[in-house]
N, CA, C and O atoms as a DFTB+ gen file, in Angstrom:
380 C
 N C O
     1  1      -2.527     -32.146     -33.057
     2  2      -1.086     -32.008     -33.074
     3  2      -0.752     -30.733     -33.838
     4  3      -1.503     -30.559     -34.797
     5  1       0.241     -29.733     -33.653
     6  2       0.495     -28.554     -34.474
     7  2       1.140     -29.173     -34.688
     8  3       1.418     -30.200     -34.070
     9  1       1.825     -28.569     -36.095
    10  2       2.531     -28.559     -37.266
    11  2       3.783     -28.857     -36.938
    12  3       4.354     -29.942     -37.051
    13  1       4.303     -27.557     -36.407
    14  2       6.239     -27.888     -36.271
    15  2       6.114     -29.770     -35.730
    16  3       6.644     -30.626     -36.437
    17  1       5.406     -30.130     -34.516
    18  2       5.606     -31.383     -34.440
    19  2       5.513     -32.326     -34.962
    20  3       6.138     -33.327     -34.612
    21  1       4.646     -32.291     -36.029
    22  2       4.138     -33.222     -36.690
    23  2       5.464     -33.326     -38.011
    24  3       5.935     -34.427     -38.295
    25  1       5.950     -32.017     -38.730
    26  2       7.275     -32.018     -39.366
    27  2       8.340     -32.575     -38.582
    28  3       9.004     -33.479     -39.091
    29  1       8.574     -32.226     -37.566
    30  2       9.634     -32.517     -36.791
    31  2       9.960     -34.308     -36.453
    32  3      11.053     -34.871     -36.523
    33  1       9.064     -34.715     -36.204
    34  2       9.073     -36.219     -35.826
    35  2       9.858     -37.084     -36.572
    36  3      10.891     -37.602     -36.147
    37  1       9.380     -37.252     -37.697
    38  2       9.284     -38.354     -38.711
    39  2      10.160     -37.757     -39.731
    40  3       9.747     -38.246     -40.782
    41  1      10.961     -37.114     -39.957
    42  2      12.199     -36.924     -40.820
    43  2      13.364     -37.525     -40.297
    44  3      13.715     -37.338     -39.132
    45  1      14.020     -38.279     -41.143
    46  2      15.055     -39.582     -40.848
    47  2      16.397     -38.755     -40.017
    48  3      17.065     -39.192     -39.079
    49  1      16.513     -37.444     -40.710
    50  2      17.890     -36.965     -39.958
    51  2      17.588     -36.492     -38.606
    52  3      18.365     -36.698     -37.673
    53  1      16.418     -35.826     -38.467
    54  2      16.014     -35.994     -36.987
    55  2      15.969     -36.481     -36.136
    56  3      16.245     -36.110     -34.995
    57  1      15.497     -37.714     -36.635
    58  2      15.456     -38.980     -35.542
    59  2      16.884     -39.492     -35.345
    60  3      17.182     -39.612     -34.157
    61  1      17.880     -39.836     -36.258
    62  2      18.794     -40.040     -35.908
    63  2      19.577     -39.034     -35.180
    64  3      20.628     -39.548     -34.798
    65  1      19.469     -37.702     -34.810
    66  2      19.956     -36.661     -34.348
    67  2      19.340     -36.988     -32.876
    68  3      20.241     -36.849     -32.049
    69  1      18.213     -37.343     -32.317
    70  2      17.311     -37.243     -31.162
    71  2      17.634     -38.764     -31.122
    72  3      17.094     -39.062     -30.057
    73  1      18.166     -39.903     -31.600
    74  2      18.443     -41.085     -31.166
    75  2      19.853     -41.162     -30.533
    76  3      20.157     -42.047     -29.734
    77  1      20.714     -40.166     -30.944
    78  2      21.932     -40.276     -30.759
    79  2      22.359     -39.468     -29.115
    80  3      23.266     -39.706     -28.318
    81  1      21.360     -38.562     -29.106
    82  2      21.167     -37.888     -27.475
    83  2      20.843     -38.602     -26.755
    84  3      20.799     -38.048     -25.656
    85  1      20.330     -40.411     -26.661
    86  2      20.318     -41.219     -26.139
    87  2      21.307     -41.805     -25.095
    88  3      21.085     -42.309     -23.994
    89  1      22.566     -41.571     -25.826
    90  2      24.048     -42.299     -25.803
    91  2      23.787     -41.237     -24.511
    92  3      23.588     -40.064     -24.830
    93  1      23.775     -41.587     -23.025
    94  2      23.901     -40.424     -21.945
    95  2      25.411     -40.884     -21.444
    96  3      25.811     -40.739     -20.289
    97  1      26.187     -41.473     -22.541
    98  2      27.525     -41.939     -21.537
    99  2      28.922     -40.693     -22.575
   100  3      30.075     -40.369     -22.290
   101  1      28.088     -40.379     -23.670
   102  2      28.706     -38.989     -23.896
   103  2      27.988     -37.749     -23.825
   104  3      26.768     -37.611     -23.904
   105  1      29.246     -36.465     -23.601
   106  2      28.434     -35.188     -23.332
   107  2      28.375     -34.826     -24.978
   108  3      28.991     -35.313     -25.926
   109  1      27.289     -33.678     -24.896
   110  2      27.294     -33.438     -26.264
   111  2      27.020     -32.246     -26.619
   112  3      26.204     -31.512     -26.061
   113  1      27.548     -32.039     -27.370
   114  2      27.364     -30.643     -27.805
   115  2      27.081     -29.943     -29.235
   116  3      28.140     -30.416     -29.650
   117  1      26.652     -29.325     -30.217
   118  2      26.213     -28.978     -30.784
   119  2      27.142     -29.785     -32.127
   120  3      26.648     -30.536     -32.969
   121  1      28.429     -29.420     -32.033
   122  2      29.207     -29.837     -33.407
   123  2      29.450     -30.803     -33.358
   124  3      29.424     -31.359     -34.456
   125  1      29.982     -31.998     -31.741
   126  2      29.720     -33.152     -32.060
   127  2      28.530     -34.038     -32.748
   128  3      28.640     -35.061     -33.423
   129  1      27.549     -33.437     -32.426
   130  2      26.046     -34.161     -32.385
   131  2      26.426     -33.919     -34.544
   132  3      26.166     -34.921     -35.211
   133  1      26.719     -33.244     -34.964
   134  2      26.140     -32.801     -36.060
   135  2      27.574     -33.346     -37.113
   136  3      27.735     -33.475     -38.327
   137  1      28.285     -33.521     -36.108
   138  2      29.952     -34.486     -36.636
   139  2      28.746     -35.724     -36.709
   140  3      27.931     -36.042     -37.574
   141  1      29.047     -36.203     -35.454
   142  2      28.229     -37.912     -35.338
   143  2      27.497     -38.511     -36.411
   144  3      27.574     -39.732     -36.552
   145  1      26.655     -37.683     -37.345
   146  2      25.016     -37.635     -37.576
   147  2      25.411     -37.204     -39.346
   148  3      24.593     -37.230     -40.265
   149  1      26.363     -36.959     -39.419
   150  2      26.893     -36.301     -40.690
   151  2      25.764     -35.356     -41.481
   152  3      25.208     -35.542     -42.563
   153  1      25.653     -34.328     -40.564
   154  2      24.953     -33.001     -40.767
   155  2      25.100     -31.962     -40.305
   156  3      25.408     -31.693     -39.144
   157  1      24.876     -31.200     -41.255
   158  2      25.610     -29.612     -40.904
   159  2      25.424     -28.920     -39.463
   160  3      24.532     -29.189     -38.658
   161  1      26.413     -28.008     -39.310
   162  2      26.320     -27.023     -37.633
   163  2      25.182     -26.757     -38.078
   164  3      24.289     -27.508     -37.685
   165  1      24.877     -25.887     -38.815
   166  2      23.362     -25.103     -38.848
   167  2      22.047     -26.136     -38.350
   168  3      21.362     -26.043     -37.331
   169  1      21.953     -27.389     -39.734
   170  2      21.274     -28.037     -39.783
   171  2      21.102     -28.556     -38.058
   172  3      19.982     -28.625     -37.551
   173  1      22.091     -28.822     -37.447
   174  2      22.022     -29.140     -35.881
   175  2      21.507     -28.474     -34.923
   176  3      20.825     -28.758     -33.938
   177  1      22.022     -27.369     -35.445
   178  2      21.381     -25.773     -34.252
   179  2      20.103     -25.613     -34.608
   180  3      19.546     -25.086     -33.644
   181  1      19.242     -25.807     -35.587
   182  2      17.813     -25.526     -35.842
   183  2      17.111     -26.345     -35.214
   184  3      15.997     -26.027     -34.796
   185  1      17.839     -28.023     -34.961
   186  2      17.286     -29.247     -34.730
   187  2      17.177     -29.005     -32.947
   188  3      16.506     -29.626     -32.122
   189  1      17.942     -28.072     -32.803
   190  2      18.101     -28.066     -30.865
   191  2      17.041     -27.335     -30.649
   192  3      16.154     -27.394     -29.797
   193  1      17.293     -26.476     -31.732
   194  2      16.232     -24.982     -31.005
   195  2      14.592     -25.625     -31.347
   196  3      13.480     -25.249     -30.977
   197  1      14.989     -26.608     -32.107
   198  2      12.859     -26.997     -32.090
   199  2      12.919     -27.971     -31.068
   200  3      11.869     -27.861     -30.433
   201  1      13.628     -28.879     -30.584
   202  2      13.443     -29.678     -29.497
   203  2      13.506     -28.982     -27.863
   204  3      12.921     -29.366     -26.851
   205  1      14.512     -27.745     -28.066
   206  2      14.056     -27.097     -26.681
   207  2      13.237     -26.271     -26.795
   208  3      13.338     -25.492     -25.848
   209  1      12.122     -25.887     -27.733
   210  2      10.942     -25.558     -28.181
   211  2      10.151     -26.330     -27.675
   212  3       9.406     -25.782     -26.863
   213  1      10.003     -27.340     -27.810
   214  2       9.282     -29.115     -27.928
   215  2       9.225     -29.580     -26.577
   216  3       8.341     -30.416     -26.388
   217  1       9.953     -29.259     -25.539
   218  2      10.622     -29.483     -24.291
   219  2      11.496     -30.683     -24.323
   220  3      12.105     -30.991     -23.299
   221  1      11.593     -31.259     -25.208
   222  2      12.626     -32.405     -25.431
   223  2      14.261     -32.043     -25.100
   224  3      14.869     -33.070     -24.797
   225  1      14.829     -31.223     -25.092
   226  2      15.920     -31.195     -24.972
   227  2      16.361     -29.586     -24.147
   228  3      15.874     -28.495     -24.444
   229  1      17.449     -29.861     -23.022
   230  2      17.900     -28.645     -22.711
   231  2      18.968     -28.493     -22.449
   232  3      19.685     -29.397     -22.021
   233  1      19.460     -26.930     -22.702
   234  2      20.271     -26.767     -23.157
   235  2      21.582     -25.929     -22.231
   236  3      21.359     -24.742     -21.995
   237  1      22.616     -26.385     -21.832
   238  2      23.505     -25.919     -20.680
   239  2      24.805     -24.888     -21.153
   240  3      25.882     -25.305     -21.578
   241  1      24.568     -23.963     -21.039
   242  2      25.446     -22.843     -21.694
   243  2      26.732     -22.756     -20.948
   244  3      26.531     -22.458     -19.771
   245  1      27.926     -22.911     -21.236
   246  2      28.967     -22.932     -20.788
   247  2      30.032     -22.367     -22.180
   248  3      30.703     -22.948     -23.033
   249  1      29.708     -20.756     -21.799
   250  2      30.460     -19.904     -22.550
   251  2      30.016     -19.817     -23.954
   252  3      28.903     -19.376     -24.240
   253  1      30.701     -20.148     -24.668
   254  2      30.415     -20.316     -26.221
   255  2      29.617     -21.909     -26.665
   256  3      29.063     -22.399     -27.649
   257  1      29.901     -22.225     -25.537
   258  2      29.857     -23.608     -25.947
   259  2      28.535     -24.408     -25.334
   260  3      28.391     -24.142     -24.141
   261  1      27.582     -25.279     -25.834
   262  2      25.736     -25.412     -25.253
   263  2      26.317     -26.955     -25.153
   264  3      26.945     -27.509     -26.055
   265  1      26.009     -27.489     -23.981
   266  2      25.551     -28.825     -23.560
   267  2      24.408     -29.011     -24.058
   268  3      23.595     -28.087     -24.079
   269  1      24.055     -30.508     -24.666
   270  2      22.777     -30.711     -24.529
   271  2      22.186     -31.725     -23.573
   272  3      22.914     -32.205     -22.704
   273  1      20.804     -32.116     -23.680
   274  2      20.703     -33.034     -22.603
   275  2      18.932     -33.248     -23.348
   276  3      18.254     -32.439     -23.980
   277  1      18.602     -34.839     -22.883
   278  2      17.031     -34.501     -23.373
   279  2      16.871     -34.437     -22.064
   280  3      17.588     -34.720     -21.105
   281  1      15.527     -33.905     -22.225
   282  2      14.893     -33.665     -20.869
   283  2      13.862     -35.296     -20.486
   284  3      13.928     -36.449     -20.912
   285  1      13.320     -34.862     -19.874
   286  2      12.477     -36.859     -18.908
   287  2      11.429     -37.012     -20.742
   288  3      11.244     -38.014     -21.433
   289  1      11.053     -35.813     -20.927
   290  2       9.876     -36.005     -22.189
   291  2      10.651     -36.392     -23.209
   292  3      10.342     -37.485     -23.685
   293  1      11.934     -35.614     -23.892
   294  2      12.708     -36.089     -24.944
   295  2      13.318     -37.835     -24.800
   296  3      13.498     -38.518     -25.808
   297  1      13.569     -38.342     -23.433
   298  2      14.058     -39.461     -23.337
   299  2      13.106     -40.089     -23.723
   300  3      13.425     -40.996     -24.492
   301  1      11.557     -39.957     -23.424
   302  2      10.880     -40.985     -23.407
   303  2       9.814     -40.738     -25.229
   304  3       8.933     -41.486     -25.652
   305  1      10.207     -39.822     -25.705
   306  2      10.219     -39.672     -27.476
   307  2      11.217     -40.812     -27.796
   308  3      11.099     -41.909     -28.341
   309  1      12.360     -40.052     -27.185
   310  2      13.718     -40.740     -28.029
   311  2      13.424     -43.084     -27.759
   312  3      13.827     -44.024     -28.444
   313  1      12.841     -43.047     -26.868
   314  2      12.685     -44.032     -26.654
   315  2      11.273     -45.314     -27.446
   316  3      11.162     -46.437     -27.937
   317  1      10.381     -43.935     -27.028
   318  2      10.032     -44.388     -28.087
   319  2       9.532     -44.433     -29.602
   320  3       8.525     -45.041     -29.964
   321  1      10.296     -43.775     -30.352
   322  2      10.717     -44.141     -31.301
   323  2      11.371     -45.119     -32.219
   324  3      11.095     -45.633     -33.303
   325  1      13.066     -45.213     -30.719
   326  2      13.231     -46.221     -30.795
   327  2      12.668     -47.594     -31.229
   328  3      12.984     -48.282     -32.199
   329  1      11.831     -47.795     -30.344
   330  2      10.769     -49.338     -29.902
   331  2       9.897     -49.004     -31.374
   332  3       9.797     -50.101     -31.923
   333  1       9.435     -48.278     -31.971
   334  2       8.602     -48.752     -33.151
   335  2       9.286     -49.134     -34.296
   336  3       8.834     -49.996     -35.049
   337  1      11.220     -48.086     -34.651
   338  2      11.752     -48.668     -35.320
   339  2      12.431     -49.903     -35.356
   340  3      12.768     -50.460     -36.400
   341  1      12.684     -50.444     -33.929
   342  2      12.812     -51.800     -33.868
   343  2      11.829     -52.651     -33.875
   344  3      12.207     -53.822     -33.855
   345  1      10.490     -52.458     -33.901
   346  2       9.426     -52.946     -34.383
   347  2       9.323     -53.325     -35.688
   348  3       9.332     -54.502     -36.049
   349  1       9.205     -52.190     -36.562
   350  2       9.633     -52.344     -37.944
   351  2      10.436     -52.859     -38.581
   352  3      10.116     -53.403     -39.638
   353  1      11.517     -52.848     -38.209
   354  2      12.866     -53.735     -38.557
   355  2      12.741     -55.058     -38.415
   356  3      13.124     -55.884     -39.243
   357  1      12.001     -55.384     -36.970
   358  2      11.582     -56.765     -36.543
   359  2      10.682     -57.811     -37.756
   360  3      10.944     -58.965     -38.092
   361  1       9.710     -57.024     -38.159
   362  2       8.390     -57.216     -39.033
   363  2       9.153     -57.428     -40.103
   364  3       9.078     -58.643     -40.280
   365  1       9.833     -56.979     -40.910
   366  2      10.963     -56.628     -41.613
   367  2      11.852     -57.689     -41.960
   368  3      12.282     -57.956     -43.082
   369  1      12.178     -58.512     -40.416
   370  2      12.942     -59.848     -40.899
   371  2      12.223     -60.849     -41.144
   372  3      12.578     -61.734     -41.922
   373  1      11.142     -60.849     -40.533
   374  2       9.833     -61.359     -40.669
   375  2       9.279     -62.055     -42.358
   376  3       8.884     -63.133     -42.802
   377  1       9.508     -60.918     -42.772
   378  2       8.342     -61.368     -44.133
   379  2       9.771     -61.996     -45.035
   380  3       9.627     -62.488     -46.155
């Protein structure tokens, strides 16, 4: 595994940033995503540019303004991720 991915994964604001691109019943765009997620524009724009790095996410330019979208690979990260943190949570009510 290189590096950027291995940083990239498993940091909590990330995942909630790449869980929330899930929601495909809103469009999204850079300042919402980073409204939503209560984290900075910047902090958001770094988070796009390593996921359309990553091929996880792409990105639809309409003027000033970037659509995002995950791509088939980011859905199926975003997914599962999902499934292990509801795993955990599960285990969790468990003990």
């Amino acid at each position: 595994m290189d590096d950027i991915s291995g940083r990239f994964l498993f940091k909590e604001k990330q995942i909630r940033l790449l869980l929330a691109l899930r929601d495909e019943s809103k469009e999204w765009y850079i300042s919402d995503l980073a409204k939503k997620n209560d984290v900075t524009y910047i902090h958001a724009t770094k988070f796009v540019n390593r996921c359309e790095a990553l091929g996880l996410l792409s990105v639809e330019n309409h003027g000033r303004i970037k659509k995002l979208l995950l791509t088939e690979k980011g859905k199926n990260v975003a997914e599962s991720i999902y499934n292990i943190l509801n795993s955990i949570n599960a285990e969790k009510k468990e003990e």
